[in-house]
C-alpha positions as CSV (number, residue, x, y, z in Angstrom):
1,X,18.4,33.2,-27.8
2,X,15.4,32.9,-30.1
3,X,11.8,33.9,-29.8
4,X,8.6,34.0,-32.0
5,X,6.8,37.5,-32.0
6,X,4.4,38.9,-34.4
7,X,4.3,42.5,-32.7
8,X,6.9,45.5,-31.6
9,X,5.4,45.6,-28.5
10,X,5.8,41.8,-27.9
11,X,9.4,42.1,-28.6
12,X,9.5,44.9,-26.5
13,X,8.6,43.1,-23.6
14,X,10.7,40.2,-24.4
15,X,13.7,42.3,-24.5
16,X,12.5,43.6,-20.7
17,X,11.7,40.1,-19.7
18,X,15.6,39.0,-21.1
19,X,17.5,41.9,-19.6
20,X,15.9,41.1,-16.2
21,X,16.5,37.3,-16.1
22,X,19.6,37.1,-18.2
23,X,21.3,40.5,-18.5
24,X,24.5,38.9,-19.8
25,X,23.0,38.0,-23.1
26,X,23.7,40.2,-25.9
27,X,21.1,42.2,-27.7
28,X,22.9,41.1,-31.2
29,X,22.9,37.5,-30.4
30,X,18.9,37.3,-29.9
31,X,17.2,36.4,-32.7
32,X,13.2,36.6,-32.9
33,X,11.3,35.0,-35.4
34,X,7.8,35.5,-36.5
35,X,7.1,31.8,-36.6
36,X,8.0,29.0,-34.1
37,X,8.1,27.0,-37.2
38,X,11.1,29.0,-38.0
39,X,13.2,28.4,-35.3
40,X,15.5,25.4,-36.0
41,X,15.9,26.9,-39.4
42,X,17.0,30.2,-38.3
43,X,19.3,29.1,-35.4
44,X,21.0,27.0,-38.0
45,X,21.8,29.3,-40.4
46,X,22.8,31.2,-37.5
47,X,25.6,29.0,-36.3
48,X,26.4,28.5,-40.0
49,X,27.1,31.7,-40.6
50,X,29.1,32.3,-37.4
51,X,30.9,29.2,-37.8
52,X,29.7,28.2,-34.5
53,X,29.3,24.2,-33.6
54,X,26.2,23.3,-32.7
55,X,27.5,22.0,-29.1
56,X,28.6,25.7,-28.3
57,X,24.3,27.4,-28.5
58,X,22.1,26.9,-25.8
59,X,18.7,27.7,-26.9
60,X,16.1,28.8,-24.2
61,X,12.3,28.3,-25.2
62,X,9.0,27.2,-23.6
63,X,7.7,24.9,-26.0
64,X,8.6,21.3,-25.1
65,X,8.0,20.1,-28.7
66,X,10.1,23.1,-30.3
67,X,12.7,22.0,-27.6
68,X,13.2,18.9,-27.8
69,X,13.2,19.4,-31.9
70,X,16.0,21.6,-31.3
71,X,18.0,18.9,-29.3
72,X,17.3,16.5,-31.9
73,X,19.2,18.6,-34.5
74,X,21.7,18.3,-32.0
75,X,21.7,21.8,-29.9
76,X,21.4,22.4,-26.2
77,X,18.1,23.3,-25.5
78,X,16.7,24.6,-21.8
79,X,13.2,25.6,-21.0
80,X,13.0,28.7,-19.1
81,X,12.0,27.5,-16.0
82,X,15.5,25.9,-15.7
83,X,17.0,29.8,-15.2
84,X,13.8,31.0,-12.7
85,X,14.0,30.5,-8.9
């Protein structure tokens, strides 16, 4: 999981907004970044240094255009209304 922030609080409530919708999602495999630029950078050196394929992330977001960059670098990608009844 990945998320711009640029504040404490904001990742505060992000954390709260996480643990209510996805609980199962470990605090050590969220990443935030301060940038949405950032993001495809940071989830690939993330898999890189796991030694995870890119096939095994899903990465959640609400930005289409982040999203479907993400897909086009070959990860899953879901918007967040896919997980909200």
């Amino acid at each position: 999981m990945k998320g711009a922030i640029t504040t404490s609080h904001e990742m505060n409530e992000k954390y709260e907004w996480l643990d209510k919708y996805y609980p199962f999602i470990k605090k050590d495999n969220i990443i935030f970044v301060s940038k949405s630029e950032y993001k495809l950078i940071a989830i690939e050196q993330y898999a890189k240094k796991l030694k995870i394929n890119k096939k095994d992330i899903v990465f959640i977001d609400d930005k289409h255009s982040t999203l479907r960059q993400i897909e086009e670098a070959g990860f899953t990608a879901y918007h967040v209304t896919s997980f909200i009844e």
